[in-house]
N, C-alpha and C positions, 0 to 999 in steps of 0.2 A: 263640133269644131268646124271652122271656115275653110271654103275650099283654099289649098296652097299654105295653109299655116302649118307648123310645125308638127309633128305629133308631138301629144301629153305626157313630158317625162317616166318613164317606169321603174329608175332608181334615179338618186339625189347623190354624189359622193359631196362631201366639204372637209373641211380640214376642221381639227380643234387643239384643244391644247396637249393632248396626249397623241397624236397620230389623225387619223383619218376615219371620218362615218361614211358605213354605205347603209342608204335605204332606200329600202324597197315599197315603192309609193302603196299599191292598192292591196297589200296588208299591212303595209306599218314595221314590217321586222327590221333591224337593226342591227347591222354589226358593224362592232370596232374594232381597229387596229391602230397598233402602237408603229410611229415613226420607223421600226426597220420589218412593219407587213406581219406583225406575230398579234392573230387576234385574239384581243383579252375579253371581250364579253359581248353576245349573240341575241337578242332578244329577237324570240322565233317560236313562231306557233301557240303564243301566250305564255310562255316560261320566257328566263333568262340566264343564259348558259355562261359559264363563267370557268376560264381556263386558268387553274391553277397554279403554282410553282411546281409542283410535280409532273405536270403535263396531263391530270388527270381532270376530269370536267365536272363541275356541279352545275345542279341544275335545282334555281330557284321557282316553285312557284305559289300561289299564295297558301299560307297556313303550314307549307311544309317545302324541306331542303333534300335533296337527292342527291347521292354520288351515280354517274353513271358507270356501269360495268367496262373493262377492258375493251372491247369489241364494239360495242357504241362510243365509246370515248374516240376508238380510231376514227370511225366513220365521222364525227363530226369536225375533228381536225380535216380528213379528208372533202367535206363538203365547203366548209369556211374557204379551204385551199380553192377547192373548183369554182366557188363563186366570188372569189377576187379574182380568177382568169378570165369568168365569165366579163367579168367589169373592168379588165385591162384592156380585153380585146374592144369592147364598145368604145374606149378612149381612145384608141389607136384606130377606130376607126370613122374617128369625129364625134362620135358623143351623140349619136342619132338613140331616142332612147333615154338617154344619158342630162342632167340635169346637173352639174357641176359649181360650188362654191370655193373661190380660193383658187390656189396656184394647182390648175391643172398638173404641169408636168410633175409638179413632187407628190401630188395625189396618183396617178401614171407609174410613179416612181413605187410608190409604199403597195398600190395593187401590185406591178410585178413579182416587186417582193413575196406577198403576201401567198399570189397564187404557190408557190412554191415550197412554204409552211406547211404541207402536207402532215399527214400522221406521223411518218418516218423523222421527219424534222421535228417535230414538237416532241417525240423521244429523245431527241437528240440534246433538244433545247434544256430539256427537264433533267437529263445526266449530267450538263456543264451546272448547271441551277445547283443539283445540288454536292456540284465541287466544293459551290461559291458560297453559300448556306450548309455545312453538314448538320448544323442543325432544325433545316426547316427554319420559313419565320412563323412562331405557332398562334402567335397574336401579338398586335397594335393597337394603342390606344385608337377610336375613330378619328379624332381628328387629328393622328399624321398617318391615315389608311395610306395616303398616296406618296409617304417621305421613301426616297432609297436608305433602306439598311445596308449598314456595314458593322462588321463583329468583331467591335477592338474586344470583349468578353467572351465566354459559352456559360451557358448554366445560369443558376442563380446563387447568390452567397447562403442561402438557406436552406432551398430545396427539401422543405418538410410540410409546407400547406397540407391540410390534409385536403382542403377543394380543391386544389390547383391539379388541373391536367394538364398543363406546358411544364412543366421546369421540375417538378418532385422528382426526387435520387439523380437530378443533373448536375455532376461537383462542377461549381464555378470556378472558372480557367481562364486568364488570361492569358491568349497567345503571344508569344514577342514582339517586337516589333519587323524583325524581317517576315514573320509569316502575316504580318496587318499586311505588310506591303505587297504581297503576291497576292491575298486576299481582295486588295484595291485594284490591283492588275487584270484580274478575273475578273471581277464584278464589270470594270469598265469593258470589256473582251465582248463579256456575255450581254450586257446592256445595250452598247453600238450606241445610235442617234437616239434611243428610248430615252437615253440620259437626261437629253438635255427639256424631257418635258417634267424634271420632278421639280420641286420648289422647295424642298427640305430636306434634311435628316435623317435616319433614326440611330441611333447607338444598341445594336442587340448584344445580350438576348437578353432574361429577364433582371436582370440588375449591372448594366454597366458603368452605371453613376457610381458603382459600390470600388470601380476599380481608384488605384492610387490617382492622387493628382497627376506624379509626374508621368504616368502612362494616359492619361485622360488629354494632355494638353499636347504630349506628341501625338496621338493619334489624332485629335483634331484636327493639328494644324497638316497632319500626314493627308488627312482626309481634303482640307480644304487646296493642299496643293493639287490631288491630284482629280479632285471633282471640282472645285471652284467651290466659293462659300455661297450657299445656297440661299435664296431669301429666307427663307423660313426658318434659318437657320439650322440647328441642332436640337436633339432632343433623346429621353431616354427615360427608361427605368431607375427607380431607384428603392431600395429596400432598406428606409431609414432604420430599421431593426437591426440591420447587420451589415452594417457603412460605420470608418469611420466617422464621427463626428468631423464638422465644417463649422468656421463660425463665417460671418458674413461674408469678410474679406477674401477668403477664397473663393467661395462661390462667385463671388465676384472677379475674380480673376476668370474662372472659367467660361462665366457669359462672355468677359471682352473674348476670350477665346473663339466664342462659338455656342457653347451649348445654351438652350434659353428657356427649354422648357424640360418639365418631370413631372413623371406619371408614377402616385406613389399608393399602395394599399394600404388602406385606413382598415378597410372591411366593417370594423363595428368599435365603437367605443367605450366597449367593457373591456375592461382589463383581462377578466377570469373568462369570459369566452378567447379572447384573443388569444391568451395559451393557451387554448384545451383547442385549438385548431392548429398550435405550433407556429403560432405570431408573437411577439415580442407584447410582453403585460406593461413595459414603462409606455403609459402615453406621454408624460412629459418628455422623455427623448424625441417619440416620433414627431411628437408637437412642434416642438424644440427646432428638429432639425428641418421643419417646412416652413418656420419662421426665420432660420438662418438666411434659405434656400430665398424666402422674397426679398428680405432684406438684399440681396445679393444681387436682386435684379429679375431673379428665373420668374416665367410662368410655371402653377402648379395645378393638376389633377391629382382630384384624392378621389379615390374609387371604393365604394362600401357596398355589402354586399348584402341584398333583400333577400330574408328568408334565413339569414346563419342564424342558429341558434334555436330556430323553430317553432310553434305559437309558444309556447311559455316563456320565452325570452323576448318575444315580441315587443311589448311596450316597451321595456329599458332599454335594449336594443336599438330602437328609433331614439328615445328620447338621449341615450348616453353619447349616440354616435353623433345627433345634432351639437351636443354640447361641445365636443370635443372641434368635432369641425368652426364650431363659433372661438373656441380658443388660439384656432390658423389664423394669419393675417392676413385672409385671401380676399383677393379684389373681384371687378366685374371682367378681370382676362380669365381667371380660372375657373374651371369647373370642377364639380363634384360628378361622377360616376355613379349612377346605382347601378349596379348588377344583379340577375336575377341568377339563385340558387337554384336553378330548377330540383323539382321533387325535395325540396328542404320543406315547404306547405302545399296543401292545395292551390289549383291556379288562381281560385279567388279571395284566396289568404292571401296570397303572392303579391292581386293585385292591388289588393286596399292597404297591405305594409308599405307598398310602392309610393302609392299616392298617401299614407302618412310622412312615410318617409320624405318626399318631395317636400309636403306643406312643410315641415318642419325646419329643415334647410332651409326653404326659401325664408321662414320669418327668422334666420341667424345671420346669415353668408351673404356679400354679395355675389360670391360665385354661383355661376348657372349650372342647377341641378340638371342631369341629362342622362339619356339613358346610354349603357354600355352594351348592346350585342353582342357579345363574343360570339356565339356561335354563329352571328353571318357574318365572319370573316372569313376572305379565301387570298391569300399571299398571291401576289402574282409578278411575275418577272418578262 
């Protein structure tokens, strides 16, 4: 370095579209924070630490996912805290060190914050969370990971999957409409300026599409008054098994509403597996009702599940579930979902059903076969 020039930056803050990055130049770690200073994910020491809705912290690293215990969970809230103070203070004191992107003082703004998120406040965080969610969010299709949920439903209309770990023996319950609105009151309380970096929707929990029209379109428009209508508009579960029937024209109503997209379970295209899992045997209904649903305007995901049924169902399995999906109207906005059963086959049964299943789709559907993760989901608020 030349005599009188600056010294070499030692962290980098800039802003993005959810809050604010700080990194740390000469190892690369990374943490974010959400516009009111509450940091949702740490990449530090080669993992990537990820702050939950619970307040509790997983920790990703490769080949394998970790819950941290109690007592490590606090220390790291507490370190995230000390090192937004560390990097308030370097703001405040000109930035020497210090390598800044964007509107200093609201980056200034989100560290003070942030120092202050401590352990004690991420308890605190995680008790109001889950006023505002009493059910957990326990999963999201990937592509609305980043929509704000709000729960004009609970439960699902079914609640019998035998796969299903979110929603089995949770009776589906629509709250009122005074309790949507104190539940919208909250959410905005607990969210603050985080608000305003979401770009969507979501409608929880696992079948909210299944509630009545005329509760679907006051809560919408309940929603849109008091979050604003999102670009990405709305979107949701639906359990064409156990929904009324729709024919176009409502559906259609409900998009001008708002809602645009559904996330629906296909799982497999045999009829006689579908019940022996406690899914609904009529495909032509479900079919039916995802043809109403484009007709109507919606985007749709249908999500099938790699591995149900086990190698002896194997081949019909792929071959019945293509079929079925070739029978949708779906275009090149929708996707199909493979999900992996884990322990239904070996891993490399798993992975050549996978990759049958793909090729097969892909020679029916224009929609883009893609894979489902559930288990690297972590809800965050």
């Amino acid at each position: 370095m030349a005599a009188g020039a600056p010294p070499e930056p030692v962290w980098r803050v800039r802003e993005d579209a959810h809050g604010v990055v700080v990194e740390e130049v000469a190892t690369g770690d990374c943490l974010r924070l959400d516009a009111e200073g509450r940091w949702t994910a740490w990449q530090r020491g080669g993992a990537t630490l990820r702050r939950a809705l619970d307040g509790r912290v997983h920790v990703r690293r490769p080949r394998r996912d970790d819950l941290l215990a109690d007592d490590d969970t606090a220390r790291v809230h507490d370190a995230a805290a000390r090192t937004a103070a560390r990097l308030a203070a370097l703001v405040a004191g000109g930035g020497r060190g210090l390598a800044t992107v964007g509107d200093v003082a609201r980056a200034a703004a989100v560290l003070a914050r942030a120092a202050r998120f401590d352990a004690a406040a991420a308890l605190r965080h995680a008790a109001a969370a889950r006023a505002v969610w009493p059910e957990g969010i326990p999963i999201l299709p990937p592509h609305r990971y980043r929509d704000v949920v709000v729960m004009p439903a609970l439960g699902c209309p079914n609640a019998r999957c035998d796969f299903c770990a979110f929603y089995r023996d949770r009776r589906f319950v629509v709250p009122d409409a005074d309790a949507f609105a104190r539940h919208l009151d909250a959410l905005v309380a607990l969210l603050g300026r985080a608000l305003d970096a979401t770009t969507g929707v979501f409608l929880g929990s696992g079948s909210a599409a299944s509630a009545p029209d005329d509760v679907l379109l006051d809560r919408l428009a309940r929603t849109d008054a008091v979050l604003g209508r999102r670009p990405r508009g709305a979107a949701a579960f639906l359990d064409p098994d156990h929904t009324a029937r729709r024919p176009a024209a409502r559906w259609e109503r409900l998009r001008q509403a708002g809602l645009c997209d559904l996330t629906v379970g296909l799982e497999t295209g045999l009829p006689a597996l579908r019940a022996s899992v406690h899914k609904g045997a009529d495909l032509a209904r479900f079919e039916g009702e995802v043809a109403a649903a484009k007709a109507g305007g919606l985007r749709v995901a249908v999500t099938v599940l790699v591995g149900l049924g086990g190698a002896a169902a194997g081949p019909a399995h792929v071959r019945e579930t293509a079929a079925s999906v070739a029978r949708m109207p779906l275009d090149g906005a929708d996707l199909v979902y493979l999900s992996r059963l884990e322990g239904s086959l070996p891993e490399a049964a798993l992975d050549a059903q996978e990759a049958s299943m793909r090729d097969a789709l892909g020679a029916v559907t224009r929609a883009r076969p893609t894979v489902y993760p559930a288990e690297g989901f972590v809800a965050r608020a």
